[in-house]
C-alpha positions as CSV (number, residue, x, y, z in Angstrom):
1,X,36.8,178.6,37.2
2,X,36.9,177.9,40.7
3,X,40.8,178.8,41.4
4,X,42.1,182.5,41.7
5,X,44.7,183.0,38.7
6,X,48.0,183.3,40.3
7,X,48.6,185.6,37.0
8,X,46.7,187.5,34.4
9,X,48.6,189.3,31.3
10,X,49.2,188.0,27.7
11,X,51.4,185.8,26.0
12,X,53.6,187.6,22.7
13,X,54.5,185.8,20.0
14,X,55.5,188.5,17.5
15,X,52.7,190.9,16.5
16,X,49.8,188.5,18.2
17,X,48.7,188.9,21.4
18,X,46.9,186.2,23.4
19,X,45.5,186.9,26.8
20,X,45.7,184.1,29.2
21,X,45.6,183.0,32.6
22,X,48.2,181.8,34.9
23,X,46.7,178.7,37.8
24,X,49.5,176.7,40.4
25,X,49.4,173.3,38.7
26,X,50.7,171.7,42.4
27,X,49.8,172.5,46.1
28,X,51.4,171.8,49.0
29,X,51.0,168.0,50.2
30,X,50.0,167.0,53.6
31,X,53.1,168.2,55.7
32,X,52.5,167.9,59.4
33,X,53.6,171.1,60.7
34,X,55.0,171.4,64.7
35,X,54.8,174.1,67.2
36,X,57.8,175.0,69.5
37,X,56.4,174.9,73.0
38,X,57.3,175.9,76.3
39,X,57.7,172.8,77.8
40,X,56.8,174.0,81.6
41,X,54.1,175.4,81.4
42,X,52.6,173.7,78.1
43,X,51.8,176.9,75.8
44,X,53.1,177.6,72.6
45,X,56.0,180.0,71.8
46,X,55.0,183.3,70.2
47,X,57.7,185.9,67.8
48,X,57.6,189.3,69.0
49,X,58.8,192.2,66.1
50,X,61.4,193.9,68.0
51,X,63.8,196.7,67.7
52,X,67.7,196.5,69.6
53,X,67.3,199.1,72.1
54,X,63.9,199.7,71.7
55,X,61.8,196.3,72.1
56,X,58.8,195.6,70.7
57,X,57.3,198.0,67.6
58,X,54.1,198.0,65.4
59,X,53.7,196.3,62.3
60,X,52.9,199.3,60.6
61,X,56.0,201.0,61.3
62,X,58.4,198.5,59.1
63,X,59.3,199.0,56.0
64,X,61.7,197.4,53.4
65,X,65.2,198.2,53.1
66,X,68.4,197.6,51.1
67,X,71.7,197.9,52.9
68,X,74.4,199.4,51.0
69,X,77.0,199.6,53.7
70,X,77.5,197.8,56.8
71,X,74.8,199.4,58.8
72,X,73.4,201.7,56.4
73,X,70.2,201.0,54.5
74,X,68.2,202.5,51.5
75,X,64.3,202.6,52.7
76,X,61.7,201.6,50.3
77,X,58.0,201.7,50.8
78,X,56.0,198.9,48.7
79,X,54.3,201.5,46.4
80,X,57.6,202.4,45.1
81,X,58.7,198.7,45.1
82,X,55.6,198.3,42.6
83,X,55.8,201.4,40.2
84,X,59.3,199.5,38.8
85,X,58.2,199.2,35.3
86,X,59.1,195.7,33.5
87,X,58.0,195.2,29.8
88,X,57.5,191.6,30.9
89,X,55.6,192.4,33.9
90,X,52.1,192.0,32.0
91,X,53.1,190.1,29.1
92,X,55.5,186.9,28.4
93,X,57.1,187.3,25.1
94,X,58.4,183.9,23.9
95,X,61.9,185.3,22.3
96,X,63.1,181.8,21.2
97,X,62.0,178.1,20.9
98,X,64.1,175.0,21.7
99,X,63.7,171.4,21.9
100,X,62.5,170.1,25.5
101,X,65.8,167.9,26.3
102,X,67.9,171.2,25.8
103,X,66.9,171.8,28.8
104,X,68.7,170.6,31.6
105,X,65.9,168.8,34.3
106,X,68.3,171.3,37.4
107,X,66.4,174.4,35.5
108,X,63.2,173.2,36.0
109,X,61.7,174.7,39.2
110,X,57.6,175.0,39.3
111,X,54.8,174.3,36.9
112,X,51.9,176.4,36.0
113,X,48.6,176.2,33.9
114,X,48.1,178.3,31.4
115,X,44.3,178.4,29.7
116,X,43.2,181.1,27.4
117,X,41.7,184.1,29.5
118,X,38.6,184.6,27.5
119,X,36.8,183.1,24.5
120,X,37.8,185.7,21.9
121,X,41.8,184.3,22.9
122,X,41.3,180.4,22.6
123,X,41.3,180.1,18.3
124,X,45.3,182.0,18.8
125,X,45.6,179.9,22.0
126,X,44.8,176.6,20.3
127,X,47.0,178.0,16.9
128,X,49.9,178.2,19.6
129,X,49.5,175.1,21.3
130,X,49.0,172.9,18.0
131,X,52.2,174.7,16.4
132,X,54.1,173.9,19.8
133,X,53.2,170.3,19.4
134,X,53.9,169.7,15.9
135,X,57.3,171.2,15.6
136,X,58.1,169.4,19.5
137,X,59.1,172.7,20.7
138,X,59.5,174.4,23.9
139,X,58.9,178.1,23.8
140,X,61.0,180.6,25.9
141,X,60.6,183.9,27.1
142,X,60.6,186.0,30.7
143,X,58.0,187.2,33.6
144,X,57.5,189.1,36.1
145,X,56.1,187.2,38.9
146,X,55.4,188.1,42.8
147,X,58.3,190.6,42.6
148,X,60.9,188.8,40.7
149,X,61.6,188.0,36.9
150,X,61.9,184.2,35.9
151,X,63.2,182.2,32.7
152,X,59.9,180.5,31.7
153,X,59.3,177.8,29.2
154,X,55.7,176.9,27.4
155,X,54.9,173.7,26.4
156,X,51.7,172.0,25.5
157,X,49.4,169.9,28.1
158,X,46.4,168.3,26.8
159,X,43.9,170.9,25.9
160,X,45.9,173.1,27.4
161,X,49.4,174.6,28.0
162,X,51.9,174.8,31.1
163,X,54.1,177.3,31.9
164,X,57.2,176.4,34.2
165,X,59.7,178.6,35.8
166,X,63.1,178.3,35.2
167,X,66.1,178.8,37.6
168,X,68.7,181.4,36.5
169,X,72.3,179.6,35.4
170,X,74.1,181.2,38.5
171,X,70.9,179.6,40.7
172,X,72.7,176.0,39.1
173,X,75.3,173.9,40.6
174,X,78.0,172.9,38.4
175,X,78.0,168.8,38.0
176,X,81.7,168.5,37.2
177,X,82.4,169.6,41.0
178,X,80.5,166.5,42.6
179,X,81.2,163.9,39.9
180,X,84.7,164.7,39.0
181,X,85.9,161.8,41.6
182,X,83.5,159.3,40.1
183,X,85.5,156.9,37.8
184,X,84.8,157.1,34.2
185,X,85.2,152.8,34.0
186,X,83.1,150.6,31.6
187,X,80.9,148.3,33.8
188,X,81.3,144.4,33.5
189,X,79.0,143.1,30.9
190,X,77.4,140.3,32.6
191,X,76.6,143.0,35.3
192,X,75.1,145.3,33.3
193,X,73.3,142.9,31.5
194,X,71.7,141.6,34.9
195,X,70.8,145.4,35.7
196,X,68.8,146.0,32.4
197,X,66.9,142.6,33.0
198,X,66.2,144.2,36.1
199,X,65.0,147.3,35.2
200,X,63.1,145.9,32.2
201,X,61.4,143.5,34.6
202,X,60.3,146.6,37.0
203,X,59.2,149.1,34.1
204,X,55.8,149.8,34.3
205,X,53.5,153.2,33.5
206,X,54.2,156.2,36.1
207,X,51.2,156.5,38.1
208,X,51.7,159.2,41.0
209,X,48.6,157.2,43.1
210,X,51.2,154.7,43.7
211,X,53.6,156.6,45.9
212,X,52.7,158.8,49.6
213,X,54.4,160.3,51.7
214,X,55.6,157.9,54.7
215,X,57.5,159.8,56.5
216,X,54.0,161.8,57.1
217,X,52.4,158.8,57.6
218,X,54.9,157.9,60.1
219,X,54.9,160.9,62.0
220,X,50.9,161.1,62.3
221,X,51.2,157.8,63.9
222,X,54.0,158.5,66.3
223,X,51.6,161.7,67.2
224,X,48.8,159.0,67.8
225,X,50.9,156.3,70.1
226,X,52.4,159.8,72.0
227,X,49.0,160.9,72.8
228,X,48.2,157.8,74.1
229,X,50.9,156.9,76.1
230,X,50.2,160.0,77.8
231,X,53.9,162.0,77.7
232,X,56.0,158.7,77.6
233,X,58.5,157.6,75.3
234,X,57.2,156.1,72.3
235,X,60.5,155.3,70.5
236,X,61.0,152.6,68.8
237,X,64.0,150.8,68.0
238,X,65.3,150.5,63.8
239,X,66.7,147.6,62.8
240,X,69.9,147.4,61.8
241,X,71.1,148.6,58.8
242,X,71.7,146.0,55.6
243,X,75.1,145.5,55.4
244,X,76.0,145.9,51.8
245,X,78.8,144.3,49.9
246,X,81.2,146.1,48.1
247,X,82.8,144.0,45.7
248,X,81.7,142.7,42.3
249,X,80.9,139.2,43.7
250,X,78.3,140.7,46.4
251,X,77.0,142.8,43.9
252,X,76.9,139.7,41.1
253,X,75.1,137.7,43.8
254,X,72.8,140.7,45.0
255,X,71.6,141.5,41.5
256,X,70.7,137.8,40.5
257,X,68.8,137.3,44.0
258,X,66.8,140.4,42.5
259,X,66.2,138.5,39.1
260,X,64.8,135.3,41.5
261,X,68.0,133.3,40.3
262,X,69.7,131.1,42.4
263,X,73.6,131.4,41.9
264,X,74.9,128.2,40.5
265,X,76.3,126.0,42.9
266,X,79.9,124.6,42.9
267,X,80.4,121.2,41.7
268,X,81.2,118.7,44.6
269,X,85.2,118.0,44.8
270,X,85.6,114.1,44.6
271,X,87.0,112.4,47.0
272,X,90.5,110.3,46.3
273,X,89.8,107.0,44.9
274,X,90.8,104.2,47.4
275,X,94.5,102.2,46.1
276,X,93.7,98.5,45.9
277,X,95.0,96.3,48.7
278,X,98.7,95.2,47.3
279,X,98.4,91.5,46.6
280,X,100.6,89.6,48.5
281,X,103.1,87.0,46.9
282,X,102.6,83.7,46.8
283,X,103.8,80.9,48.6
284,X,106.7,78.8,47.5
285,X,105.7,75.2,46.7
286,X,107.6,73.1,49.1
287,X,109.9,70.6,47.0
């Protein structure tokens, strides 16, 4: 395999051992990354290690340290930071098995591959995967990875498996803070049943080619129109922003322009009907 394995151990599962190997299932997308400059003479700004009272020091002289008291500090070179023994620091023992909705989507932090390290480990590899698959369960256990322990979960993925970190429940917001305010109200029907029409006529299969990053795209083109015009301004100015209704009516009328229908007009008021001309009375007959 092309790749470097981000992580080489074993996975546990009781009394069977199953060495495996750990690949970044995502990489970083096409960010466009800025300099800070010094704008009179043109050059870009460069970060000095430094010391109060002493000014600049060599690289090799810094070392890690934890600070116990305000000002004080425990030293700790990297060999010692390493020999810290954790029985998961080779091996991910899956301690329990859930279903995958248990898990809350705000745990979920970064996917891995996992693919069976050799081929003496793929007939307990594939055992694990298949069993994962049939009973739809999630497997659960803890790693040691680039100097911290993570919650993972296992799970299978085609022909193979994929590992995810986990964040810790103190790493989670609580909900109930941000939504308390939110009104626990029962939509109007005829809204609700626009929505779903809505949705229903915009479901389609997730496909990730459909969506890039336009903000990137944005910037690389501002870049462009700034090199050409040389150091002037290239702003541009944004149009104003929609102004959205607020009440049920906008939102009525907003969600059938959406569907393509055309609210239902008002029938036409009619106008008064016209009195008949009084009649006038008629003449006396002269005798």
């Amino acid at each position: 395999m092309a790749a470097r394995a981000y992580w080489q151990g074993q996975i546990r599962l009781a009394l069977v051992s199953i060495p495996v190997e750990i690949y970044s299932a995502t990489k970083s997308g096409a960010a466009v990354q800025f300099r800070q400059i010094h704008e009179p003479t043109g050059k870009p700004i460069s970060y000095e290690k430094v010391v109060t009272g002493v000014g600049p020091i060599d690289v090799d002289d810094i070392v890690k340290g934890y600070e116990v008291s305000k000002g004080e500090y425990v030293l700790l070179d990297q060999d010692e930071i390493d020999a810290v023994k954790l029985e998961s620091k080779k091996t991910l023992e899956l301690t329990q098995f859930v279903d995958a909705h248990e898990i809350d989507v705000l745990y979920y932090e970064k996917p891995y591959f996992v693919v069976p390290a050799d081929d003496l480990a793929e007939e307990a590899f594939i055992v694990l995967r298949e069993a994962l698959r049939r009973t739809k369960k999630v497997g659960l256990g803890q790693l040691a990875l680039r100097g911290r322990e993570y919650v993972v979960s296992l799970k299978p993925c085609g022909r193979g498996m994929v590992l995810e970190t986990l964040r810790y429940a103190d790493e989670v917001n609580k909900a109930q803070g941000y939504f308390r305010e939110i009104p626990d109200a029962k939509p109007d029907a005829e809204l609700l049943d626009l929505a779903e029409a809505l949705i229903d006529r915009k479901s389609a299969a997730f496909d990730p080619q459909e969506f890039h990053d336009r903000y990137v795209d944005a910037l690389k083109a501002l870049v462009e129109r700034k090199r050409k015009a040389k150091g002037g301004k290239v702003i541009e100015e944004t149009d104003a922003p929609d102004k959205r209704g607020s009440n049920v009516v906008d939102l009525m009328a907003a969600l059938r322009k959406s569907m393509g229908d055309k609210p239902a007009a008002k029938p036409a008021a009619r106008a008064p009907a016209k009195k008949a001309p009084a009649k006038k009375p008629a003449a006396k007959k002269r005798a």
